[in-house]
ROFI-920420 format. One record per residue (C-alpha): x, y, z; residue in one letter. Coordinates in nm, 4 decimals, always signed. Layout:
! residues N
<node xx="X" yy="Y" zz="Z" res="A"/>
...
! end
This chain:
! residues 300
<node xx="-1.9765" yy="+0.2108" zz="-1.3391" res="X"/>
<node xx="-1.8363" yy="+0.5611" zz="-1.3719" res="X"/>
<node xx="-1.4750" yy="+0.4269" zz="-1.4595" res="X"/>
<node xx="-1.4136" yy="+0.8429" zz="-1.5185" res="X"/>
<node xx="-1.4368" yy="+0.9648" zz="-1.1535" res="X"/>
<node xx="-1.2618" yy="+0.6255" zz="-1.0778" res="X"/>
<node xx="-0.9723" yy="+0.7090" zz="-1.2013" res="X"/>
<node xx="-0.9771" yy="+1.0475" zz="-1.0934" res="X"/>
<node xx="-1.0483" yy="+0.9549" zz="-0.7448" res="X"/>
<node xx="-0.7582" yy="+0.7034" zz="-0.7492" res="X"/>
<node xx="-0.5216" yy="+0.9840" zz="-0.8693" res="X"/>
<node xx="-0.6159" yy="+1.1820" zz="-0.6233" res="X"/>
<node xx="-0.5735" yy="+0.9149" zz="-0.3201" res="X"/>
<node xx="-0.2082" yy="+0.8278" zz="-0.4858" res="X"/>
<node xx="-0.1513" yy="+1.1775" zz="-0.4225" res="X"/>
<node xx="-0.2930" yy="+1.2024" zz="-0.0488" res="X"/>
<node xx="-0.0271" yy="+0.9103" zz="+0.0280" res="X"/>
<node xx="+0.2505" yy="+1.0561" zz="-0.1590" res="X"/>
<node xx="+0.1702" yy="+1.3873" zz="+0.0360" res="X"/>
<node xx="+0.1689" yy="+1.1882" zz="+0.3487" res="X"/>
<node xx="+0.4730" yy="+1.0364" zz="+0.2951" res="X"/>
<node xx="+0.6678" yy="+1.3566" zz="+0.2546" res="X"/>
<node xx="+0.5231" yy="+1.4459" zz="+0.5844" res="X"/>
<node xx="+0.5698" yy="+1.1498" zz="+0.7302" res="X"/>
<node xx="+0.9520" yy="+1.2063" zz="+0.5920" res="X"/>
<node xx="+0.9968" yy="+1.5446" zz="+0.7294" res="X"/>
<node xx="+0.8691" yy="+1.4915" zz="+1.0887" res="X"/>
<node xx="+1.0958" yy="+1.2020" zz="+1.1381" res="X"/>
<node xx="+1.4243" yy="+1.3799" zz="+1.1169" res="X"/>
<node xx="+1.3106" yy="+1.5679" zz="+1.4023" res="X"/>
<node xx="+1.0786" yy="+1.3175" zz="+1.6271" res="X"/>
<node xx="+1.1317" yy="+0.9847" zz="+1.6982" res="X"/>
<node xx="+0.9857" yy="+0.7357" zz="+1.4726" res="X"/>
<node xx="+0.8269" yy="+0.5230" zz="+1.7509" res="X"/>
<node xx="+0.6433" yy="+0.8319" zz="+1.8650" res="X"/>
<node xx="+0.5555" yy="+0.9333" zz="+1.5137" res="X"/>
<node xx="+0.4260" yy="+0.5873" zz="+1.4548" res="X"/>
<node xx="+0.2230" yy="+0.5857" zz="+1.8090" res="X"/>
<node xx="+0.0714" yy="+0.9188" zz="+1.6940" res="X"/>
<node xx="-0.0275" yy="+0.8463" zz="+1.3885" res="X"/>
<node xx="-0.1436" yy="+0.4860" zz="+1.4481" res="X"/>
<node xx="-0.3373" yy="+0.5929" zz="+1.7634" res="X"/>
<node xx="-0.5380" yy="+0.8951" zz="+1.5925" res="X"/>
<node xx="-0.6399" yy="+0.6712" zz="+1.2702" res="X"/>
<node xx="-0.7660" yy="+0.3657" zz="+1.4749" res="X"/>
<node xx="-0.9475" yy="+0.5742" zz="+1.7074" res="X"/>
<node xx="-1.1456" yy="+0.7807" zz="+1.4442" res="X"/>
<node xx="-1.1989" yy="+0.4699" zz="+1.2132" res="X"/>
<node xx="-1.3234" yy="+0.2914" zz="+1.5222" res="X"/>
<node xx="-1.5533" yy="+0.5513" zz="+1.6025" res="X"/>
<node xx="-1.6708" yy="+0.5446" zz="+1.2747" res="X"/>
<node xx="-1.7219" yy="+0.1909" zz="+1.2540" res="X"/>
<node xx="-1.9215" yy="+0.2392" zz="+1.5851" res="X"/>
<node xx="-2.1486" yy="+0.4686" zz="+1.4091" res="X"/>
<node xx="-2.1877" yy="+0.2075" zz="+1.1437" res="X"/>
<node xx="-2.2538" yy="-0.0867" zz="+1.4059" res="X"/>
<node xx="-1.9832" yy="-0.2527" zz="+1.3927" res="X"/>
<node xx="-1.7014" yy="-0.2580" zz="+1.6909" res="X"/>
<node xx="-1.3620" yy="-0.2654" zz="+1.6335" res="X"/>
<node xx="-1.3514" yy="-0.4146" zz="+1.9481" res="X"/>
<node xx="-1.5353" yy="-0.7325" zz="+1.7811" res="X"/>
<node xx="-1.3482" yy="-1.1256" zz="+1.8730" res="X"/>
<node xx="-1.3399" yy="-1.0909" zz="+1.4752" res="X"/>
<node xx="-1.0112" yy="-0.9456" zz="+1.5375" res="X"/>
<node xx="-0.8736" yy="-1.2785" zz="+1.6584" res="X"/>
<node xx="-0.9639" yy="-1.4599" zz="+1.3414" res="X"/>
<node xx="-0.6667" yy="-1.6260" zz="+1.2030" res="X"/>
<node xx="-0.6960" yy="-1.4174" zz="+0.8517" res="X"/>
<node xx="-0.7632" yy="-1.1266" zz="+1.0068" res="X"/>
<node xx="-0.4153" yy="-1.1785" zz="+1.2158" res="X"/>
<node xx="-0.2459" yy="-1.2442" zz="+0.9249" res="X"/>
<node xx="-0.3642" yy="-0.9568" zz="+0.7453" res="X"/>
<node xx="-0.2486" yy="-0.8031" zz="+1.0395" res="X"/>
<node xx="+0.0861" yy="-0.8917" zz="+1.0761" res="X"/>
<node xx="+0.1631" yy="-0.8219" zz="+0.6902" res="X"/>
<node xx="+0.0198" yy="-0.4961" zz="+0.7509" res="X"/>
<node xx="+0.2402" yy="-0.4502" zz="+1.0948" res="X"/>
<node xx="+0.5386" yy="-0.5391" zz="+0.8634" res="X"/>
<node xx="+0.4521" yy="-0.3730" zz="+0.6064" res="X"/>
<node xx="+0.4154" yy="-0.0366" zz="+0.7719" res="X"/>
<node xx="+0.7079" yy="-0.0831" zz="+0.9469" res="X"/>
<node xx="+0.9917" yy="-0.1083" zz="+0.6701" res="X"/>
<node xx="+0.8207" yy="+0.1510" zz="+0.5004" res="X"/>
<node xx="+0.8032" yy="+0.4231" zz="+0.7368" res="X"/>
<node xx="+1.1497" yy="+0.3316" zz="+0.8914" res="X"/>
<node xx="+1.2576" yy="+0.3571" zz="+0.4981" res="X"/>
<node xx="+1.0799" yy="+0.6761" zz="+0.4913" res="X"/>
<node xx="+1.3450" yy="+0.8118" zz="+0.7309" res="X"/>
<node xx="+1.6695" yy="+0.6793" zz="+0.5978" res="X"/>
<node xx="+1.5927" yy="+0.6132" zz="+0.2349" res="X"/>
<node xx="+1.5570" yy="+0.8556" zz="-0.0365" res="X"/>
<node xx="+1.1577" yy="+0.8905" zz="-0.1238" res="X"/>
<node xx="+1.1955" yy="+0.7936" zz="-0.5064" res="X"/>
<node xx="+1.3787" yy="+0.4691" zz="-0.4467" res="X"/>
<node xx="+1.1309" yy="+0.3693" zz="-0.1422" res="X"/>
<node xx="+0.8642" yy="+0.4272" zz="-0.3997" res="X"/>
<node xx="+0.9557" yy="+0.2179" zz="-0.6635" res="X"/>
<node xx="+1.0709" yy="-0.0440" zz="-0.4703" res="X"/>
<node xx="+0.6688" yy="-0.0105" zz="-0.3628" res="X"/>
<node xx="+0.5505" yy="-0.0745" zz="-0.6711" res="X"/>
<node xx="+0.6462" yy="-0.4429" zz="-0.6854" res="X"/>
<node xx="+0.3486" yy="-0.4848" zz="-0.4694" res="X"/>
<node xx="+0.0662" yy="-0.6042" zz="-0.6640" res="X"/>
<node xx="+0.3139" yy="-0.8388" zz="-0.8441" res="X"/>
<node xx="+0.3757" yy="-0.9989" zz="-0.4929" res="X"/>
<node xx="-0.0435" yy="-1.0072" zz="-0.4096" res="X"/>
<node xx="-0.0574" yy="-1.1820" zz="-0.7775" res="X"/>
<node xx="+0.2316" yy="-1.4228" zz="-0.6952" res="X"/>
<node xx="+0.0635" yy="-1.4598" zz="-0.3395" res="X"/>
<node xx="-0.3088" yy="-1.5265" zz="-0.5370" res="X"/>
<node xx="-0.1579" yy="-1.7800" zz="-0.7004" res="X"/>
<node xx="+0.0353" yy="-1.9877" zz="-0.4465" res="X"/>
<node xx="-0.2151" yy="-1.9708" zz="-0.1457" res="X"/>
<node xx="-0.5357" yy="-1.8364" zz="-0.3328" res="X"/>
<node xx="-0.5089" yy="-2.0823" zz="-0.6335" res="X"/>
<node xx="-0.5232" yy="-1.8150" zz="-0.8955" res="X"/>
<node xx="-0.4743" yy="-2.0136" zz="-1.2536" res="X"/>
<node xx="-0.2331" yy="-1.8520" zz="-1.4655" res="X"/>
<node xx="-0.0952" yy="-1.8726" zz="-1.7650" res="X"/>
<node xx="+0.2928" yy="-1.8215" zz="-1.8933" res="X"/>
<node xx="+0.2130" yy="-1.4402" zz="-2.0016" res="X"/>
<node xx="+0.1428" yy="-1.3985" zz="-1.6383" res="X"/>
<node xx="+0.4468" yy="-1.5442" zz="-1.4930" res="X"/>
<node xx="+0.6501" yy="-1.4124" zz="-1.7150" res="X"/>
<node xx="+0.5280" yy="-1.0484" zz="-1.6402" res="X"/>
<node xx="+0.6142" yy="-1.1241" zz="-1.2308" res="X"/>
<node xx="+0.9205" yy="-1.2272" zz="-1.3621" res="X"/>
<node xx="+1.0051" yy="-0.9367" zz="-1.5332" res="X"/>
<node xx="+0.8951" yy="-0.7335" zz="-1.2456" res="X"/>
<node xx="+1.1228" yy="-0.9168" zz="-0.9620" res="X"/>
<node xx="+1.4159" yy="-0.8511" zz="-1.2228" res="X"/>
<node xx="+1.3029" yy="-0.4790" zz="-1.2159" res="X"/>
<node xx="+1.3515" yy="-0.5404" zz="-0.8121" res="X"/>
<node xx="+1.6693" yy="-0.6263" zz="-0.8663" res="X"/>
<node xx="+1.7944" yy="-0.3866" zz="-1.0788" res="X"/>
<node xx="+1.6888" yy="-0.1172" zz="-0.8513" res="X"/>
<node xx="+1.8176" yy="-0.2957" zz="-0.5429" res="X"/>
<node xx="+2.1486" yy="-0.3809" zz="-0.7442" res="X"/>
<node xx="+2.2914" yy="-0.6817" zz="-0.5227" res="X"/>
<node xx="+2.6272" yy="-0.7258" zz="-0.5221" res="X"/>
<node xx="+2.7466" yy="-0.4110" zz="-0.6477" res="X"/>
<node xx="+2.9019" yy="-0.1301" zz="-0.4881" res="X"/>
<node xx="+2.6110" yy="+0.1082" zz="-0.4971" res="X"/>
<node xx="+2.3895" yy="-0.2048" zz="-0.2779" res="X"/>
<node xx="+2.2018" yy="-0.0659" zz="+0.0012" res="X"/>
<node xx="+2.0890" yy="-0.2925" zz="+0.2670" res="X"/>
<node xx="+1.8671" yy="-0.0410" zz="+0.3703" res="X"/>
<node xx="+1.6747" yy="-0.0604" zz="+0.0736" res="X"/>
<node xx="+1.5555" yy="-0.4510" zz="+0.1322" res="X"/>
<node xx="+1.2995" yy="-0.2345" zz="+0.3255" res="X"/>
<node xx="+1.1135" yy="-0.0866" zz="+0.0567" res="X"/>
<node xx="+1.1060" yy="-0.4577" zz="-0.0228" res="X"/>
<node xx="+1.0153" yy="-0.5929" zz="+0.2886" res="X"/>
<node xx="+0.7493" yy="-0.3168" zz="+0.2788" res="X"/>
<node xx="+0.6199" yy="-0.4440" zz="-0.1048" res="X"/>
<node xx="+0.6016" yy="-0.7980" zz="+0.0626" res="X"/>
<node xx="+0.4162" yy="-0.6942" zz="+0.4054" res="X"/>
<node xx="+0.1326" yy="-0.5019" zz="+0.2688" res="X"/>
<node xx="+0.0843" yy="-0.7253" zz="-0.0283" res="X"/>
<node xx="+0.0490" yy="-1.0187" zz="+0.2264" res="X"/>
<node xx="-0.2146" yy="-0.7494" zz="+0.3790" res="X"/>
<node xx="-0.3550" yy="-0.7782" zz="+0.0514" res="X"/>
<node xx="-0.3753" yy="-1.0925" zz="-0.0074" res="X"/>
<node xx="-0.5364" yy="-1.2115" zz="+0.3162" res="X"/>
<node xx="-0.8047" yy="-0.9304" zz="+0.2564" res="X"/>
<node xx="-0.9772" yy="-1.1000" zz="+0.0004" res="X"/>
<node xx="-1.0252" yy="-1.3957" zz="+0.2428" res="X"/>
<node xx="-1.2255" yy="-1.1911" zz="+0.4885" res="X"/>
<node xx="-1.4557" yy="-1.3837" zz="+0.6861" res="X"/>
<node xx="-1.7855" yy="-1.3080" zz="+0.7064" res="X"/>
<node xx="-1.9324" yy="-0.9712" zz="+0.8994" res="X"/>
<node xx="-1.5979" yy="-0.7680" zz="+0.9071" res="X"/>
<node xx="-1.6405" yy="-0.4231" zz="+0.7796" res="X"/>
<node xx="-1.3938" yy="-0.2264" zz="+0.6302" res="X"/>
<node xx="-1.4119" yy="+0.0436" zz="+0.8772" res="X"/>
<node xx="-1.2740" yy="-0.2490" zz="+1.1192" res="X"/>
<node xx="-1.0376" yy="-0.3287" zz="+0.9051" res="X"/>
<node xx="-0.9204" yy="+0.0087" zz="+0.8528" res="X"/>
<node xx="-0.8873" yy="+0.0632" zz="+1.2545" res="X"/>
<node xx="-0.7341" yy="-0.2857" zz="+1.3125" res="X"/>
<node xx="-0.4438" yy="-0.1850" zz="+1.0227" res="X"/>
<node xx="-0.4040" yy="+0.1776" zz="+1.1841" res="X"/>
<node xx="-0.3568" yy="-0.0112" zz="+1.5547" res="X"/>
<node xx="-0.0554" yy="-0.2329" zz="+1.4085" res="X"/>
<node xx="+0.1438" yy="+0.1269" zz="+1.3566" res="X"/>
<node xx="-0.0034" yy="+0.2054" zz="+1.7457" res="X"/>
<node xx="+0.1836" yy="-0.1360" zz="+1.8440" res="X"/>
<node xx="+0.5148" yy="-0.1318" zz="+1.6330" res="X"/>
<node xx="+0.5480" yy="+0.2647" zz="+1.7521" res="X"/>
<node xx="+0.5378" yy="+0.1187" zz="+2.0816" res="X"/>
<node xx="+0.8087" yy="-0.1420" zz="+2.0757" res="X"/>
<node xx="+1.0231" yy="+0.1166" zz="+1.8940" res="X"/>
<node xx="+0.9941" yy="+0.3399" zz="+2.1980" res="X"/>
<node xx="+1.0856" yy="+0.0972" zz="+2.3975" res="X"/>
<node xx="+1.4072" yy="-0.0419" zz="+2.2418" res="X"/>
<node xx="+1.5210" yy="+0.2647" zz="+2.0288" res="X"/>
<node xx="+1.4789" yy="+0.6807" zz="+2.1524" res="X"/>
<node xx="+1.2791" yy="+0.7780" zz="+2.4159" res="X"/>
<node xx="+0.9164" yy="+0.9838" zz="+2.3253" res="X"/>
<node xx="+0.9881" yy="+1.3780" zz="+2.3474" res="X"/>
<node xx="+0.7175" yy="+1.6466" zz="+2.3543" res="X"/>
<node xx="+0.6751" yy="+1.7609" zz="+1.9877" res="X"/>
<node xx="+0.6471" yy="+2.1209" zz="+1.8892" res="X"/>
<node xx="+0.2928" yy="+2.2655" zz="+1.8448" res="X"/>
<node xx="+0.4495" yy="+2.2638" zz="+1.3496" res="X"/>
<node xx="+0.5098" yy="+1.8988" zz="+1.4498" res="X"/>
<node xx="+0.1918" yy="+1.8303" zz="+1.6294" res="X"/>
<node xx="+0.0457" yy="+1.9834" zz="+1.3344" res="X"/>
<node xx="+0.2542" yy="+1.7575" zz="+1.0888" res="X"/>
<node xx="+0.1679" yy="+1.4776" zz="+1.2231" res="X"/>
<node xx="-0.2319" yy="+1.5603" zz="+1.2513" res="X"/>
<node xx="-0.1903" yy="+1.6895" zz="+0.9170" res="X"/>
<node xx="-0.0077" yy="+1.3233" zz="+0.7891" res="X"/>
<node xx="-0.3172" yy="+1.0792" zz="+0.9785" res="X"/>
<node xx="-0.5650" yy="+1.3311" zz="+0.7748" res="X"/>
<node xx="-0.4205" yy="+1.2889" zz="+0.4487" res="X"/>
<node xx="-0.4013" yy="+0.8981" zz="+0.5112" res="X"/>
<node xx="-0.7543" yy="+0.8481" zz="+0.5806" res="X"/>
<node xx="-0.8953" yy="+1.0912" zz="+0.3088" res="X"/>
<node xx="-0.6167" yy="+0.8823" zz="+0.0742" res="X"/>
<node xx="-0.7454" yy="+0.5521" zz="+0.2056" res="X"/>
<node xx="-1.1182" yy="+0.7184" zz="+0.1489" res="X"/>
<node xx="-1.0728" yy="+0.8135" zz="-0.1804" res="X"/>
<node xx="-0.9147" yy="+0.4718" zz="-0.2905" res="X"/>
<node xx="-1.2444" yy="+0.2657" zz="-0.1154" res="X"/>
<node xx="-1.4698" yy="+0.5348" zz="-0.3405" res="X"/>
<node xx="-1.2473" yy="+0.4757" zz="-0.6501" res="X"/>
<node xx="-1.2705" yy="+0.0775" zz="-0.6174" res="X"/>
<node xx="-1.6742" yy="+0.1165" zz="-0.5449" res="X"/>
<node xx="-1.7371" yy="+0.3750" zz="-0.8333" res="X"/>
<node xx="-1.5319" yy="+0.2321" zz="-1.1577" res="X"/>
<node xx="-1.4419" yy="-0.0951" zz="-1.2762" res="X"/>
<node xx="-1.1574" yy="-0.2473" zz="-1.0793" res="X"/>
<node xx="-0.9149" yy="-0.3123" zz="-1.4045" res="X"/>
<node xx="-0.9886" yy="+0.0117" zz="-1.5440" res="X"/>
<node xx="-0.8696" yy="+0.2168" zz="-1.2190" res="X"/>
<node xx="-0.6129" yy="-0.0034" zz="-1.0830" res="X"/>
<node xx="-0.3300" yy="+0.0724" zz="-1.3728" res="X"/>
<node xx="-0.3663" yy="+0.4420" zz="-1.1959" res="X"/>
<node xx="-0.2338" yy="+0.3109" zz="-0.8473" res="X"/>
<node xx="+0.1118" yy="+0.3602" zz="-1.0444" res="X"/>
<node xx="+0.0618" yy="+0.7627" zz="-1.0120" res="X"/>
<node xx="+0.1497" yy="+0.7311" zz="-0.6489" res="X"/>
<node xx="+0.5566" yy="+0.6812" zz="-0.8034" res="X"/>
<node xx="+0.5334" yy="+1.0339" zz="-1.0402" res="X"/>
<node xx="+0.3938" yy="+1.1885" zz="-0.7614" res="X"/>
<node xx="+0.7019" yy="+1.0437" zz="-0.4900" res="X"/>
<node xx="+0.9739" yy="+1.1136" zz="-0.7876" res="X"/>
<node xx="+0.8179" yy="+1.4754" zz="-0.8188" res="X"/>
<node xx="+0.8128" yy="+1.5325" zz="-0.4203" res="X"/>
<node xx="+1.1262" yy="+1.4126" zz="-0.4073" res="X"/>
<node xx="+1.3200" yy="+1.6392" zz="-0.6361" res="X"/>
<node xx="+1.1018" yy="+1.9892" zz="-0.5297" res="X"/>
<node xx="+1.1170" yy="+1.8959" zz="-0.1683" res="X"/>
<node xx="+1.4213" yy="+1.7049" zz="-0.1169" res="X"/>
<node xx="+1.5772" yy="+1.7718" zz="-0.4297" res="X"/>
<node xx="+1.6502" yy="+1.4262" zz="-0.4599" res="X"/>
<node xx="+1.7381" yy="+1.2716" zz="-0.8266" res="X"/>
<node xx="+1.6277" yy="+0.9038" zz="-0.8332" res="X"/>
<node xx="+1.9383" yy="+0.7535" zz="-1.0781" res="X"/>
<node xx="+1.8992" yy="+0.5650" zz="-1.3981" res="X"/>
<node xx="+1.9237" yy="+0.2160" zz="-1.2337" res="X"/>
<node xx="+1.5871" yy="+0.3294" zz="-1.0058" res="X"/>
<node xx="+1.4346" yy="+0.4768" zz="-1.2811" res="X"/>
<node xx="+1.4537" yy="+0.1609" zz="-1.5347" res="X"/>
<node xx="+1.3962" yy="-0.0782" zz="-1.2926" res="X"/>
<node xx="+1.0808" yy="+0.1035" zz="-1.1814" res="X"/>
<node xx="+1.0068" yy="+0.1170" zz="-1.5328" res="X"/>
<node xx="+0.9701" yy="-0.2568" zz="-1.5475" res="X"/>
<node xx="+0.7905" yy="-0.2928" zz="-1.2480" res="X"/>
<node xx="+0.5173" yy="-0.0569" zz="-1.3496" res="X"/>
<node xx="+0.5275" yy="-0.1882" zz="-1.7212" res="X"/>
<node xx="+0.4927" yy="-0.5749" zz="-1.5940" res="X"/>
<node xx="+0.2478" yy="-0.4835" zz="-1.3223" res="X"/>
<node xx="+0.0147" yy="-0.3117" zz="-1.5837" res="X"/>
<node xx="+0.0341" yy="-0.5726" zz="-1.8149" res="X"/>
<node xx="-0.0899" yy="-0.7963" zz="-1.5762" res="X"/>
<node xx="-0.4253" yy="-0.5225" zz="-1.4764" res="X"/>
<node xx="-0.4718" yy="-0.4939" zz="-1.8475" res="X"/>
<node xx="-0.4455" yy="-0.8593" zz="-1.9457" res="X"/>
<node xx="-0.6539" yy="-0.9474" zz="-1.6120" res="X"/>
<node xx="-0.9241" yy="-0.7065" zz="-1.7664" res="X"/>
<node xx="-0.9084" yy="-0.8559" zz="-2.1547" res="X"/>
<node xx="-1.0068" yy="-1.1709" zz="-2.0036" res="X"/>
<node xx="-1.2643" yy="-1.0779" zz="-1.7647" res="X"/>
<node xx="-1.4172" yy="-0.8907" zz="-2.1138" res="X"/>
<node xx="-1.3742" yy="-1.2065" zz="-2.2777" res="X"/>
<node xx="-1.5614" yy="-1.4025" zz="-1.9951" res="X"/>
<node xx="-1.8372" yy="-1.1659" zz="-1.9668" res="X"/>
<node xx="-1.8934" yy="-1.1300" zz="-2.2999" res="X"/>
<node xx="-1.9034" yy="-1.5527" zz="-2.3608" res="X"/>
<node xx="-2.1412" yy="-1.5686" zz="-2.0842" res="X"/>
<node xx="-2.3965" yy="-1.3048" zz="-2.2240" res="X"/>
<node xx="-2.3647" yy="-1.5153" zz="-2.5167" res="X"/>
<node xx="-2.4766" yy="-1.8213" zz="-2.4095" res="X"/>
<node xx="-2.8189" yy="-1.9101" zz="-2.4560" res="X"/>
<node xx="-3.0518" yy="-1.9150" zz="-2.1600" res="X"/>
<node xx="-3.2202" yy="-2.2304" zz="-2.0819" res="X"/>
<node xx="-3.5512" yy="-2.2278" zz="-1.9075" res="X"/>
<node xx="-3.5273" yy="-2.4131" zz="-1.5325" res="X"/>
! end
C-alpha cells in the first residue's frame, strides 16, 4: 500500500468536488437548477455507461432493480438533491460542514442495519458529532435556517448511499454504480423542470460551466476510487475532511463569504469526532492484524 499517493490523491479529489461545487454554485444563479441537474446528470451517466460498456458490464443490466441497489439509489437521489438545491440558496461553508456529518451517519447506519459492534468511545464520538450538527444548525434560535436541514438531509442521503454500497450484490461494477448515481440527478432534474422553471437555452460560458462541473466530478470521483485502491483505507479517509478547507477557502475568495463562529466550532466537532472514529477504527484493525500474525499456525 502506498498510503503516500493515497492521501495525496484524496486531497486532490476533495478539491475536484469543492471546485465543482463552486461551479455548480455559480451556474445556478443564472440557469435553472432542474436543467443544471439534467445536464449534469445526463453527461456523467452517459460517459460512465460507456465506460462500463468498454469494461463489459451494462448499465443497462436488471442489476439495477435489485432492492440494494434501489436503495442506494434513492439515498443517492436524495442526497444529491438537498445538496445541490443548498448549493443555490445556502452559503458554501455552512453546506459544507453540515456535509461532514456524513460518515458519522454511514457509522450510525453500520451499526443499526449492518450490525457493526461498537463500543461506548464510538457512540460517544457520533454523539459529539450530532451535537456539532446542532450547533451549526442552531434550532430554536433566531439565526435558525430551515434551509439549512438540507445540508443535513444531504449528510443523511448520501450516507444511506453509503451504507447500502457495502451490501452490493454480486457482479455490479463500480462503473455501474457510478452511471446509476449520475442518472438519479438526470431524474430529480427532470421533476424539477416540471414543477419549478421552465429549461432555457444556456449561453455557450454556461454550457462550458456546466461541461466543465460533470468533468471535475468524474476526475474527483476518479481520484477518490484510485485513493481507496492505492493506500490503506484508515490512513486516507481522515483526508476526506480537506474537502471543508477547501469549501471555507472558495467561499471567502469567490463569494467572499465568512462562515461565523457557530459554523466554524460546530464543524470543528464534527471533523474532530469523525476522525476519532477513522483513527480508532484503524488502532483496532492494527491490533487485530497484528494478534492474528501472532497466532501460531497449526498444520491442517
Amino acid at each position: 500500500m502506498d498510503n503516500l499517493r493515497g492521501a495525496a490523491l484524496m486531497v486532490l479529489s476533495m478539491a475536484f468536488f469543492a471546485t465543482e461545487d463552486v461551479f455548480v454554485k455559480i451556474v445556478t444563479q443564472r440557469v435553472p437548477l432542474g436543467e443544471v441537474l439534467v445536464l449534469l446528470g445526463g453527461l456523467g451517466a452517459i460517459v460512465f455507461g460507456l465506460l462500463a460498456q468498454m469494461r463489459g458490464h451494462s448499465a443497462l443490466s436488471p442489476l439495477f432493480f435489485h432492492p440494494v441497489i434501489l436503495i442506494r439509489n434513492l439515498g443517492e437521489l436524495v442526497g444529491t438533491t438537498c445538496f445541490v438545491v443548498g448549493l443555490m440558496i445556502l452559503p458554501l461553508g455552512l453546506l459544507s460542514a453540515l456535509l461532514q456529518a456524513n460518515p458519522l451517519f454511514v457509522n450510525l447506519g453500520a451499526i443499526l442495519f449492518l450490525g457493526m459492534s461498537v463500543g461506548w468511545r464510538r457512540w460517544l464520538a457520533i454523539g459529539i458529532g450530532v451535537v456539532g450538527v446542532i450547533v451549526i444548525l442552531r434550532p430554536g434560535m433566531d439565526s435558525f435556517r430551515v434551509e439549512a436541514l438540507l445540508g443535513l438531509g444531504a449528510a443523511i442521503g448520501l450516507a444511506v448511499r453509503d451504507v447500502a454500497t457495502r451490501r452490493l450484490p454480486n457482479g455490479v461494477h463500480p462503473l455501474q454504480t457510478s452511471s446509476w448515481g449520475f442518472a438519479m440527478g438526470l431524474i430529480s432534474g427532470t421533476v424539477l423542470l416540471v414543477v419549478g422553471e421552465p429549461a432555457v437555452l444556456p449561453t455557450a460560458t454556461d454550457s462550458a460551466i456546466i461541461v466543465t462541473a460533470t468533468v471535475l466530478g468524474m476526475v474527483g470521483y476518479y481520484t477518490l476510487t484510485r485513493a481507496m485502491q492505492i493506500g490503506d483505507v484508515p490512513a486516507v479517509t481522515p483526508f476526506r475532511y480537506t474537502r471543508l478547507v477547501f469549501a471555507i477557502l472558495f467561499a471567502f475568495f469567490v463569494f467572499s463569504e465568512v462562515p461565523d463562529g457557530y459554523t466554524i466550532f460546530g464543524a470543528g466537532l464534527i471533523v474532530s469526532a469523525g476522525l476519532y472514529t477513522i483513527l480508532r477504527e484503524a488502532r483496532l484493525h492494527r491490533a487485530e492484524r497484528r494478534a492474528l500474525s501472532a497466532s501460531p499456525v497449526r498444520p491442517g
